[in-house]
Each structure stands twice: as C-alpha cells, then as structure tokens.
Backbone as ProteinMPNN parsed JSONL, in Angstrom:
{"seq_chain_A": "XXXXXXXXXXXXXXXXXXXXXXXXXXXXXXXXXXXXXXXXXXXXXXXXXXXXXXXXXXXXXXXXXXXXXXXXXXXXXXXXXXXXXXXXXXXXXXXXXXXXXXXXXXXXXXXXXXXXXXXXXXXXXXXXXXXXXXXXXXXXXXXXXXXXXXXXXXXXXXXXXXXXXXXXXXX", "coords_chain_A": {"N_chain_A": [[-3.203, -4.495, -1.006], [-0.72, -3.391, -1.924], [-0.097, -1.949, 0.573], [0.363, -4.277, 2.379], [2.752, -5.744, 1.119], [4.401, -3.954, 1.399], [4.268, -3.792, 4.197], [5.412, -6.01, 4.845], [8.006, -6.13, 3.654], [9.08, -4.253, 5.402], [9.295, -5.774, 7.573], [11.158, -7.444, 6.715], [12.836, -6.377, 6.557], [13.909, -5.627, 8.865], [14.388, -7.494, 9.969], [15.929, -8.326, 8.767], [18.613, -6.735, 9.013], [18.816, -7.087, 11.67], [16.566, -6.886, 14.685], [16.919, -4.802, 17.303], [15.892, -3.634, 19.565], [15.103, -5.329, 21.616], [17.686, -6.14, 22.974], [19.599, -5.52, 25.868], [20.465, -2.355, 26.775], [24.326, -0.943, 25.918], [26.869, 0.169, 27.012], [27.173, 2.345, 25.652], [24.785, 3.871, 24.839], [24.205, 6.276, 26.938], [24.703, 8.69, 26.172], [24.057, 10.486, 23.103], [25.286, 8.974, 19.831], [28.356, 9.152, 18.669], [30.064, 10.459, 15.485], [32.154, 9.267, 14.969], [30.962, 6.57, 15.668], [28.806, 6.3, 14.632], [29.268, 5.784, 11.788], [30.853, 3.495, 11.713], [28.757, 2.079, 12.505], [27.352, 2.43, 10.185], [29.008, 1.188, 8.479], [29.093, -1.607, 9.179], [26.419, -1.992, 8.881], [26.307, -1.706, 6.027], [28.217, -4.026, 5.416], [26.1, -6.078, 6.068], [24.386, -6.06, 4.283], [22.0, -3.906, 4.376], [21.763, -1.387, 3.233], [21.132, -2.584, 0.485], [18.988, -4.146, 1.337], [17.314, -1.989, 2.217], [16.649, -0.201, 0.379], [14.217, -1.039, -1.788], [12.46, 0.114, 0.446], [11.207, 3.033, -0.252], [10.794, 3.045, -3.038], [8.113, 1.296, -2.65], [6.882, 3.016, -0.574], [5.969, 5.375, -2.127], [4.627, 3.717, -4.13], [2.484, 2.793, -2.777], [1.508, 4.762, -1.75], [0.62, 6.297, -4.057], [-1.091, 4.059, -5.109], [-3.279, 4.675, -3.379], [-4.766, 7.207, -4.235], [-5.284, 6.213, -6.773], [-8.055, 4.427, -6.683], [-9.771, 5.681, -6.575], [-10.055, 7.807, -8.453], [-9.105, 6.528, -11.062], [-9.482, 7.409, -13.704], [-7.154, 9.345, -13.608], [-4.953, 7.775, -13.886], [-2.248, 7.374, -15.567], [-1.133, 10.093, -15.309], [-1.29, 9.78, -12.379], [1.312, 7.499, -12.385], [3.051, 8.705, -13.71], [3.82, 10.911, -11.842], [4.452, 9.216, -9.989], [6.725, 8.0, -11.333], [8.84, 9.886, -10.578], [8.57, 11.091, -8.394], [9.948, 8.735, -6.966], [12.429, 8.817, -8.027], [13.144, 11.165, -6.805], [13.123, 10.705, -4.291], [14.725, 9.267, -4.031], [17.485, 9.808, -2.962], [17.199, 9.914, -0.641], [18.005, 7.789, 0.466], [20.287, 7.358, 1.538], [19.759, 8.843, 4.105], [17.713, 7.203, 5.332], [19.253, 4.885, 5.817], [21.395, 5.841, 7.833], [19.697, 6.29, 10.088], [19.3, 4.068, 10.931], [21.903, 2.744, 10.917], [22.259, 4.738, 13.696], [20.683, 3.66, 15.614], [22.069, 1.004, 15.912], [24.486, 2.432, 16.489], [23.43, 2.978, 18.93], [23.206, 0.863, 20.86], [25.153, -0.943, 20.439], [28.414, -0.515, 21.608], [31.547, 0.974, 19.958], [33.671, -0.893, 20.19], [32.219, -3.308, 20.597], [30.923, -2.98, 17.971], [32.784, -2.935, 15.882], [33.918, -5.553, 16.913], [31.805, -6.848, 15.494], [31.715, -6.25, 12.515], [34.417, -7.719, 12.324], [33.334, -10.347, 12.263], [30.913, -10.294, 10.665], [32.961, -10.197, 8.49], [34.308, -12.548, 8.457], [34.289, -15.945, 7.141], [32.214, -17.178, 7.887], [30.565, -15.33, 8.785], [29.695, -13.583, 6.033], [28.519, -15.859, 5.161], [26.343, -16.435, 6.763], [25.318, -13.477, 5.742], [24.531, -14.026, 3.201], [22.779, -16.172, 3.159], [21.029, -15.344, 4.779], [18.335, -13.721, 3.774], [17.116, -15.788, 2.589], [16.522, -17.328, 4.219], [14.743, -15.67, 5.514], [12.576, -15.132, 4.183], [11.857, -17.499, 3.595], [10.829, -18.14, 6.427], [9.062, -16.033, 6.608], [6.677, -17.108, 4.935], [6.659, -19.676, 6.264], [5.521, -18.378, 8.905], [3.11, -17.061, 8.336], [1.504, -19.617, 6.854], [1.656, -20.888, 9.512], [0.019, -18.927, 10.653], [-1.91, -19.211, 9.43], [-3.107, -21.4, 9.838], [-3.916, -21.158, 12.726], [-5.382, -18.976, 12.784], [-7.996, -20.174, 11.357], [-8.221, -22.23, 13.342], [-8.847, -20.646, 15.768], [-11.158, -19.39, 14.399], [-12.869, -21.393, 14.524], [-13.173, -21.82, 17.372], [-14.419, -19.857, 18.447], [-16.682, -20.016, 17.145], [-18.268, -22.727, 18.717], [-17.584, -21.926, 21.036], [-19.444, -20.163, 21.235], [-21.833, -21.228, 20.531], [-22.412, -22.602, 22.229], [-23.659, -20.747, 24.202], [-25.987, -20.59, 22.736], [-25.607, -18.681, 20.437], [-25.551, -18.95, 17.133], [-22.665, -18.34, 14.411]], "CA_chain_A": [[-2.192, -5.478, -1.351], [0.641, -2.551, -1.708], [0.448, -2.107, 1.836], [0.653, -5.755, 2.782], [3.824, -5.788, 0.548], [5.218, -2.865, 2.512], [4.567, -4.07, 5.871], [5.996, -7.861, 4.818], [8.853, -5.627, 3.379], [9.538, -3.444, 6.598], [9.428, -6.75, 8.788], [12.095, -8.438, 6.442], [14.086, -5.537, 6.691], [14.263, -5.355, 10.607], [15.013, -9.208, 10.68], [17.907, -8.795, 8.043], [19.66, -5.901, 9.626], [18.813, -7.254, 13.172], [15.839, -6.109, 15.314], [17.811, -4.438, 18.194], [15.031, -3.263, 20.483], [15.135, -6.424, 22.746], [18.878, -5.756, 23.436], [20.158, -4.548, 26.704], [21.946, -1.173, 25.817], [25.354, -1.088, 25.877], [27.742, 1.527, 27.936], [27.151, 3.676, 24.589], [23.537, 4.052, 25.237], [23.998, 7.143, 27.847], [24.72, 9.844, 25.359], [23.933, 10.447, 21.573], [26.596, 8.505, 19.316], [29.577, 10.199, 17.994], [30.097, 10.703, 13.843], [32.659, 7.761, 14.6], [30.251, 5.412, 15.852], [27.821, 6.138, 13.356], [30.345, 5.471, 10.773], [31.555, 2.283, 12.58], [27.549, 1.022, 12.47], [27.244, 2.289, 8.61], [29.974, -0.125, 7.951], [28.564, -2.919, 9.699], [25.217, -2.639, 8.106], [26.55, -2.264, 4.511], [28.624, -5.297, 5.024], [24.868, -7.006, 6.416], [23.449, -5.327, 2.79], [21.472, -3.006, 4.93], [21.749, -0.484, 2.414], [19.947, -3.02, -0.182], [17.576, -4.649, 1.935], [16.414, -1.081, 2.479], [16.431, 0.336, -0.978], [13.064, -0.664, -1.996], [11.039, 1.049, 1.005], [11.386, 4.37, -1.028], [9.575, 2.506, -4.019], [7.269, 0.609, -1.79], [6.011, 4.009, 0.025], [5.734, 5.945, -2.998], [3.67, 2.758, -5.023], [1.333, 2.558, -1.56], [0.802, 6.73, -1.828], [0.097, 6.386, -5.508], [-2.294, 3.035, -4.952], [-4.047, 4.587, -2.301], [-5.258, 7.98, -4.967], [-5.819, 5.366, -7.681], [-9.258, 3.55, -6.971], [-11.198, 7.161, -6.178], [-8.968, 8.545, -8.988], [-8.892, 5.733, -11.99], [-8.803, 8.437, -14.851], [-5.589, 9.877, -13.468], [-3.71, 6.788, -14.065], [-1.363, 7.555, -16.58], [-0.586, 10.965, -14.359], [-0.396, 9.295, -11.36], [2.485, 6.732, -12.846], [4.016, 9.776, -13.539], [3.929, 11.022, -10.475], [5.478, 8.247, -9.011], [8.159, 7.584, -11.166], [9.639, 11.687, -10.798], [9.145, 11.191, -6.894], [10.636, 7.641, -6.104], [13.894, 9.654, -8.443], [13.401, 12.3, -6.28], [13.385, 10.812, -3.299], [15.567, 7.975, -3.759], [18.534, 10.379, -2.74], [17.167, 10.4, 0.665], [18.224, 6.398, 0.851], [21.152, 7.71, 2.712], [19.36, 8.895, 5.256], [17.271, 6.308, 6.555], [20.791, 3.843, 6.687], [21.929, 6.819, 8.758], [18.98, 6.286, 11.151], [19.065, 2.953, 11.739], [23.062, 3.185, 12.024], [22.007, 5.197, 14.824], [20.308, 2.464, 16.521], [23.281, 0.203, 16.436], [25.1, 3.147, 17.345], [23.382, 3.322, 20.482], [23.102, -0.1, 21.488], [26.607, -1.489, 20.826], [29.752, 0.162, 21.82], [32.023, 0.937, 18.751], [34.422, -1.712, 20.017], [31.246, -3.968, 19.938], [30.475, -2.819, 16.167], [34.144, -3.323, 15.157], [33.599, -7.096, 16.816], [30.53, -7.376, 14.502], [32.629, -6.026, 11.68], [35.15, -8.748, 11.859], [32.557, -11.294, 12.421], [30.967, -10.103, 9.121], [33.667, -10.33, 6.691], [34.79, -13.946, 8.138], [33.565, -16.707, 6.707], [31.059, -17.839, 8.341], [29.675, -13.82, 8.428], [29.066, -13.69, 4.566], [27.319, -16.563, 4.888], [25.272, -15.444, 7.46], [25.004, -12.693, 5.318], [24.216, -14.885, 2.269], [21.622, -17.088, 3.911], [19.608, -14.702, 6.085], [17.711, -13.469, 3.179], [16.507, -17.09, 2.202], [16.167, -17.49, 5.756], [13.659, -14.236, 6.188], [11.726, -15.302, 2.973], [11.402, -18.835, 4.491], [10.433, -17.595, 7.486], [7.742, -15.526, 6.801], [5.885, -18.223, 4.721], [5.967, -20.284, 7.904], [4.724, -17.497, 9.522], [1.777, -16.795, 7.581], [0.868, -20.789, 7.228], [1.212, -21.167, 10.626], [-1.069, -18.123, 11.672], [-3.552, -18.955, 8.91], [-3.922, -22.356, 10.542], [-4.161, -20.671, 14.55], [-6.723, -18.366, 12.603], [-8.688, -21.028, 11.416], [-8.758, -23.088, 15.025], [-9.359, -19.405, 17.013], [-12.212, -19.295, 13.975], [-13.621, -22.817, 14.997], [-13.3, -22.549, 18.512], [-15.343, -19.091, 18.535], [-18.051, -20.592, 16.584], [-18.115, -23.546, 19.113], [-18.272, -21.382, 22.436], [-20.785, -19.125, 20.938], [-22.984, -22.066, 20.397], [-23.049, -23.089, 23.978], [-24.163, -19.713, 24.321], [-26.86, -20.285, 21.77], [-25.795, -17.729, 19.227], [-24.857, -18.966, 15.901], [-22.044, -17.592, 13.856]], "C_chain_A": [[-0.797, -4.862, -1.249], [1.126, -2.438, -0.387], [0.889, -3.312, 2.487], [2.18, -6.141, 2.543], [4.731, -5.269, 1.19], [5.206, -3.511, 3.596], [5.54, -5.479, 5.734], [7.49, -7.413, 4.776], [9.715, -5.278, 4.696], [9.823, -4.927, 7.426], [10.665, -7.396, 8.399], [12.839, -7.938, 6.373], [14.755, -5.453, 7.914], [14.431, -6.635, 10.668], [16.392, -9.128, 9.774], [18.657, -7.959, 8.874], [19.435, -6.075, 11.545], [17.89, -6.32, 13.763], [16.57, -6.277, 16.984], [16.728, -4.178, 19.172], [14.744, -4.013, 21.829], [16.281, -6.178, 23.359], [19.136, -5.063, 24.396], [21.243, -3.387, 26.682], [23.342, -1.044, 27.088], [26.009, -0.226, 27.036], [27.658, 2.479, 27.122], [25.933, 4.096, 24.508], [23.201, 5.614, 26.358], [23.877, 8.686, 26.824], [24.695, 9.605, 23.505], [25.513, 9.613, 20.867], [27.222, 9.483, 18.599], [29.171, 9.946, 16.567], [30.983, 9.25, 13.981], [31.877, 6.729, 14.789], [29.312, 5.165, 15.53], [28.432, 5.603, 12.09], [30.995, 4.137, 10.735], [30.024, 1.825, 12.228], [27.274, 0.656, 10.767], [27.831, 1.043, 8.199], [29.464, -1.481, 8.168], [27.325, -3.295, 8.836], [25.274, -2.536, 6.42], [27.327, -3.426, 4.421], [27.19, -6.461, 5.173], [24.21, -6.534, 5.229], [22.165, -4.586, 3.289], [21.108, -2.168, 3.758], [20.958, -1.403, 1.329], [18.689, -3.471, 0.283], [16.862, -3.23, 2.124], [15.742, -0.148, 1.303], [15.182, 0.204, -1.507], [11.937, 0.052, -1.234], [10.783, 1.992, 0.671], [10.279, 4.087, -2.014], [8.247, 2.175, -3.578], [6.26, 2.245, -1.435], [5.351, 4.708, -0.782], [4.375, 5.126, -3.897], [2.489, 3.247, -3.795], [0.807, 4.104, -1.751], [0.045, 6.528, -3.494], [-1.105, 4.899, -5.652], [-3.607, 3.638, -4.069], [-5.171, 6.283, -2.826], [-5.875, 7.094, -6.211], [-7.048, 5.233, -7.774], [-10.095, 4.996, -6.727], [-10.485, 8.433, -7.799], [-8.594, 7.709, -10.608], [-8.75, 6.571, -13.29], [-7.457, 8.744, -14.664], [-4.816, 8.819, -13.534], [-2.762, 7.164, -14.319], [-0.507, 9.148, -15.597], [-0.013, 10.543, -12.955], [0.774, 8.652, -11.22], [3.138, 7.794, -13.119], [4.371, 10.375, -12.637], [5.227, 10.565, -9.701], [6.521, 8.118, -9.487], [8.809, 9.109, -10.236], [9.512, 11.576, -9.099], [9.936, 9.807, -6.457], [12.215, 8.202, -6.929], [14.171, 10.855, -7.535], [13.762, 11.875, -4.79], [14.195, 9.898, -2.854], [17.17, 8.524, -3.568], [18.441, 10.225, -1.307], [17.524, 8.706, 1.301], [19.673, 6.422, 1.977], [20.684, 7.963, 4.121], [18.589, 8.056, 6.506], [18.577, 4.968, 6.6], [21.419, 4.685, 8.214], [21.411, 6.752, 10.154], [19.363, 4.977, 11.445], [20.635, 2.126, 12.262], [23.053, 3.699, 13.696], [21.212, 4.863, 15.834], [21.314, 1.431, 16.812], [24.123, 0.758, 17.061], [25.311, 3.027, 19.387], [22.942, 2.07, 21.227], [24.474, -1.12, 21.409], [27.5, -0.281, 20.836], [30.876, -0.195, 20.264], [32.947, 0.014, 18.904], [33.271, -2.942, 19.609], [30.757, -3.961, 18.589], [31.664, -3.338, 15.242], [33.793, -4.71, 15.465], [33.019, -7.869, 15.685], [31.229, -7.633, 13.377], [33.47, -7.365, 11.188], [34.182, -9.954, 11.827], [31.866, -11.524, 10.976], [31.52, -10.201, 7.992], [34.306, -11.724, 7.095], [33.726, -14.226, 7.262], [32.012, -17.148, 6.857], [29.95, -16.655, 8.629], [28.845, -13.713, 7.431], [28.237, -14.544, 4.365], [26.335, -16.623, 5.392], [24.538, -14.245, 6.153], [24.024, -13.078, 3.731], [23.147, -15.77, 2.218], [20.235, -16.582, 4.501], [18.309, -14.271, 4.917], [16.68, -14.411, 2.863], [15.866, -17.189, 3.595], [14.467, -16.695, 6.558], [12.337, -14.841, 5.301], [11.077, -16.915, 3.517], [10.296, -18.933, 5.569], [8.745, -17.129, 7.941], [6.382, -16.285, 6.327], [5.295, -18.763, 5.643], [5.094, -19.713, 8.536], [3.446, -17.083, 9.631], [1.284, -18.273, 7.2], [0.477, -21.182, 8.828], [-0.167, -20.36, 11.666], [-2.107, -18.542, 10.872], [-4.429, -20.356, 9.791], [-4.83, -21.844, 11.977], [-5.465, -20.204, 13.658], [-8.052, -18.853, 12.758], [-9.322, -21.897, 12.745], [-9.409, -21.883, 16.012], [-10.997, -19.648, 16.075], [-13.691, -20.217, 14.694], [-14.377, -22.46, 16.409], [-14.485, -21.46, 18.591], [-16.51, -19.391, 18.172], [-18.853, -21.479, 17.414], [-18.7, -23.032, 20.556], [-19.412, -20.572, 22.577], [-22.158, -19.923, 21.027], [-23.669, -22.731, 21.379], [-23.793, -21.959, 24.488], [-25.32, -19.586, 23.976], [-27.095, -19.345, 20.688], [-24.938, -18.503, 18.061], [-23.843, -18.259, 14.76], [-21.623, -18.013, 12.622]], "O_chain_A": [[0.147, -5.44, -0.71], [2.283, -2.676, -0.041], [1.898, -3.238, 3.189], [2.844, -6.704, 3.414], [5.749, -5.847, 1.569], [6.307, -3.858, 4.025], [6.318, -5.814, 6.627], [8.293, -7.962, 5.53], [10.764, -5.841, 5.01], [10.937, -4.928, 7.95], [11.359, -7.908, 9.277], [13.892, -8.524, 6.122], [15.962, -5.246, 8.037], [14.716, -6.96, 11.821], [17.494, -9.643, 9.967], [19.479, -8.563, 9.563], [19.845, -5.306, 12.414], [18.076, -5.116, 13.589], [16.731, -7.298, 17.653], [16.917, -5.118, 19.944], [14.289, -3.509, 22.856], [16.084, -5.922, 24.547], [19.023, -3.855, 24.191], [22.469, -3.469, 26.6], [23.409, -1.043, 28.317], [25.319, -0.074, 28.044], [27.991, 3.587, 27.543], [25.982, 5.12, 23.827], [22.035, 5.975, 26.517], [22.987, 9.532, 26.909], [25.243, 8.702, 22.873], [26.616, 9.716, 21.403], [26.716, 10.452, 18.033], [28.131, 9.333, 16.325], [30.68, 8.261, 13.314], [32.067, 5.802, 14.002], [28.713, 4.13, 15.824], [27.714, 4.857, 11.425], [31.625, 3.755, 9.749], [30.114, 0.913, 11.406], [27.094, -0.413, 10.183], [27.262, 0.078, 7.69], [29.468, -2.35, 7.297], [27.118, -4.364, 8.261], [24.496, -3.126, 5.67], [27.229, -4.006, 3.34], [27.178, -7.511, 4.53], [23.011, -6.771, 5.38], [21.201, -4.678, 2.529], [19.972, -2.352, 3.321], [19.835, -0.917, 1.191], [17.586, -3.258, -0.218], [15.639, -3.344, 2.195], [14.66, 0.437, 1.318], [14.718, 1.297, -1.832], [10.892, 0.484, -1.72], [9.767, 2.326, 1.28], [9.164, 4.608, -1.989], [7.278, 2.735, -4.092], [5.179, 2.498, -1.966], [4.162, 4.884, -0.514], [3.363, 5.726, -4.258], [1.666, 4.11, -4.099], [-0.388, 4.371, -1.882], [-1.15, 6.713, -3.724], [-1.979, 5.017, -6.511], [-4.729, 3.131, -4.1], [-6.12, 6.603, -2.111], [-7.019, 7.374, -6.569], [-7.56, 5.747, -8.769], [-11.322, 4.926, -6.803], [-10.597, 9.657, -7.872], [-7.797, 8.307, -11.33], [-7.746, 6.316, -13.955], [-6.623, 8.429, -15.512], [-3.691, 9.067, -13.1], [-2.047, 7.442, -13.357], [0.69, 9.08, -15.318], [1.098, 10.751, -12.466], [1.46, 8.909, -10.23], [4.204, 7.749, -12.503], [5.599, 10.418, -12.558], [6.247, 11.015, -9.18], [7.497, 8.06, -8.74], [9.198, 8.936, -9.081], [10.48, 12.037, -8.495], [10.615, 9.937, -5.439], [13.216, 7.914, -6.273], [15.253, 11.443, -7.518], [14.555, 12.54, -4.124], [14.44, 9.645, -1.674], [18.075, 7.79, -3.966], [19.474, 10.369, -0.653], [17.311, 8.453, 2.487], [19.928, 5.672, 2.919], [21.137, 7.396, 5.116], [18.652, 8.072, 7.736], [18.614, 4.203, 7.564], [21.756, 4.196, 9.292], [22.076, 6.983, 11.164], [19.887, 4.904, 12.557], [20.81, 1.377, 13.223], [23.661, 3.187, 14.637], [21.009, 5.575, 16.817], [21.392, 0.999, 17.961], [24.685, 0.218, 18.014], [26.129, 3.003, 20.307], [22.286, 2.25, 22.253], [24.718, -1.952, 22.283], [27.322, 0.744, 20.177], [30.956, -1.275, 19.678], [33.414, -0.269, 17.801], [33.344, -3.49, 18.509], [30.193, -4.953, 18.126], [31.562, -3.963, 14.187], [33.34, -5.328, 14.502], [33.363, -8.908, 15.122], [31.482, -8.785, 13.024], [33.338, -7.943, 10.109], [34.602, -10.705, 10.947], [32.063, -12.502, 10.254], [31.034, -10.275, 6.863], [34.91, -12.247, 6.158], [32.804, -13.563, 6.786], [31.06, -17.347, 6.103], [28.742, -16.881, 8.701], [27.619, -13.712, 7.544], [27.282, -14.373, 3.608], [25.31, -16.846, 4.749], [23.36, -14.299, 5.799], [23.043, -12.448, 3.337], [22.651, -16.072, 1.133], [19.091, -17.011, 4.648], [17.191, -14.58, 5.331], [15.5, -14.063, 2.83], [14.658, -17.094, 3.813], [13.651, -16.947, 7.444], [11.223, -14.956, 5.812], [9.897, -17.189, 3.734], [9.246, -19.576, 5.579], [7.867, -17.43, 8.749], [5.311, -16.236, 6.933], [4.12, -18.679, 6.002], [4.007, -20.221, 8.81], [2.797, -16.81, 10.641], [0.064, -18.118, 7.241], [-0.591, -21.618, 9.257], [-0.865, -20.704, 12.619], [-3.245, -18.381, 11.313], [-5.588, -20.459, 10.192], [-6.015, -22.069, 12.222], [-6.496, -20.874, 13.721], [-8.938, -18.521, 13.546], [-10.497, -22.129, 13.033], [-10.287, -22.106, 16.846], [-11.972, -20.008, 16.734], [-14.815, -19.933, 15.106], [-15.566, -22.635, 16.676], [-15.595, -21.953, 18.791], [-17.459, -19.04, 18.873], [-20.066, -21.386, 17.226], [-19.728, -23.4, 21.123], [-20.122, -20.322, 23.551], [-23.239, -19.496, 21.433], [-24.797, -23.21, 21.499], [-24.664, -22.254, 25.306], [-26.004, -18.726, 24.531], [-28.159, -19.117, 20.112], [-23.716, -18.608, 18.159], [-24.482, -17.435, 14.106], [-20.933, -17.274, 11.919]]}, "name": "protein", "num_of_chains": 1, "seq": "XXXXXXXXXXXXXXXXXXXXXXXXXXXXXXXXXXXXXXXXXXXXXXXXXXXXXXXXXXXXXXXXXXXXXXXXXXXXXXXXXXXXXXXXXXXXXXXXXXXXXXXXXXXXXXXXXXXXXXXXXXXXXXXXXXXXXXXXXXXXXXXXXXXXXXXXXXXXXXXXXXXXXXXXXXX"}
C-alpha cells in the first residue's frame, strides 16, 4: 500500500513540476548547465512549489523501507518507528538536493532566457493560478485515471474470458 502511495506520489510530482522528457531540447541541451542556469530553473520550480510537492518523497521512501522490514519483523515495531523517525530527520537535509536534480533537467531543456520566460509567466496572474489549480488538477486526474483503467481492466478481463472460451478453456 506504502509503495502504491509512493509511486501515485512520484507521478503527481512529475505532472506538477512538468514532465519534460517529451520536450525537444533546447540550444542549452549541448553542454552541462551553468550554476546560473541551475539557479534560474531553482527559481522557476520554487515559484511551481516544486520544493513542496517534493518534500514528502523523503518520508514516503523512508515509511516504504521501514514497511517493507515490518511484516517479517512485527516485534521490532516500536524500533523500527524509531528508526524512521531519526532517518527521515536525517535525511530530510538532502531535500535540497533532489530540487537541484530536477533543476537540472529544466536546466537542460530550456535555455535560461526560456526559464526567465517561465519565470514571468509564473508570477503573473494567470501563473499562480496555474500554480494554484494544478494540484487539484493532478489529484483529479489521477482518480480519473484509476476509474478509467479499472473499467478497461474489467472489459480486457471479460474479453479474455470470452476468447479463451472459443478456445474451450475456461477461466
């Protein structure tokens, strides 16, 4: 279930801060990005709340490591919760670093005049609310997402049952 949480997590993180990977790279794409144009993406994705939307995968990884010693491990409870808090404090310093990385994907797919664009685009009006919305938007989203596949599931379920039977095997 922890992992499920995590992965739902990770997906709603790469739709808030923009999944870039489809994107044709930029003219800044040839060589590693500078300190300015890492600095120039930072900005961009703390005005997109990058930096919160990412804040719980620290917790998240840590719960999923400590769920996943639990069920072979049910005495150590009370140790393992200890555990976890003293590392998600320990490692929740390193929250800098993964903004840093994924700066360094915007880095290298827009040009820092392209990030400055973003920038202003972000603190208009109609940015913030972007920025304000997308969350509802992601959470929305994924619902759909997961009704709509449970239905497909269901009809792929059917139909398999259906062609099998012309087959003569029952399922």
């Amino acid at each position: 279930m922890q992992s499920a949480w995590l992965a739902r997590l990770a997906v709603a993180a790469m739709l808030a801060v923009g999944s870039l990977s489809w994107l044709p790279d930029s003219g800044s794409a040839q060589q590693a990005p500078s300190a300015q144009e890492i600095a120039t993406a930072r900005e961009l994705l703390t005005l997109k709340r990058g930096d919160v939307v990412f804040k719980p995968i620290i917790t998240g990884v840590v719960e999923t490591v400590k769920n996943f010693f639990l069920p072979t491990n049910p005495q150590l409870s009370r140790e393992l919760n200890e555990v976890a808090l003293q590392l998600r404090k320990e490692y929740e310093i390193k929250q800098p670093e993964l903004l840093n990385e994924v700066a360094k994907v915007y880095a290298e797919k827009f040009s820092e005049q392209e990030l400055k664009a973003l920038i202003t685009f972000y603190k208009s009006p109609l940015g913030q609310k972007m920025v304000a919305e997308e969350p509802v938007i992601i959470d929305e989203s994924m619902r759909r997402v997961q009704t709509w596949g449970d239905a497909l599931s269901s009809k792929v379920m059917d139909r398999f049952r259906e062609e099998m039977k012309k087959k003569g095997h029952t399922l």
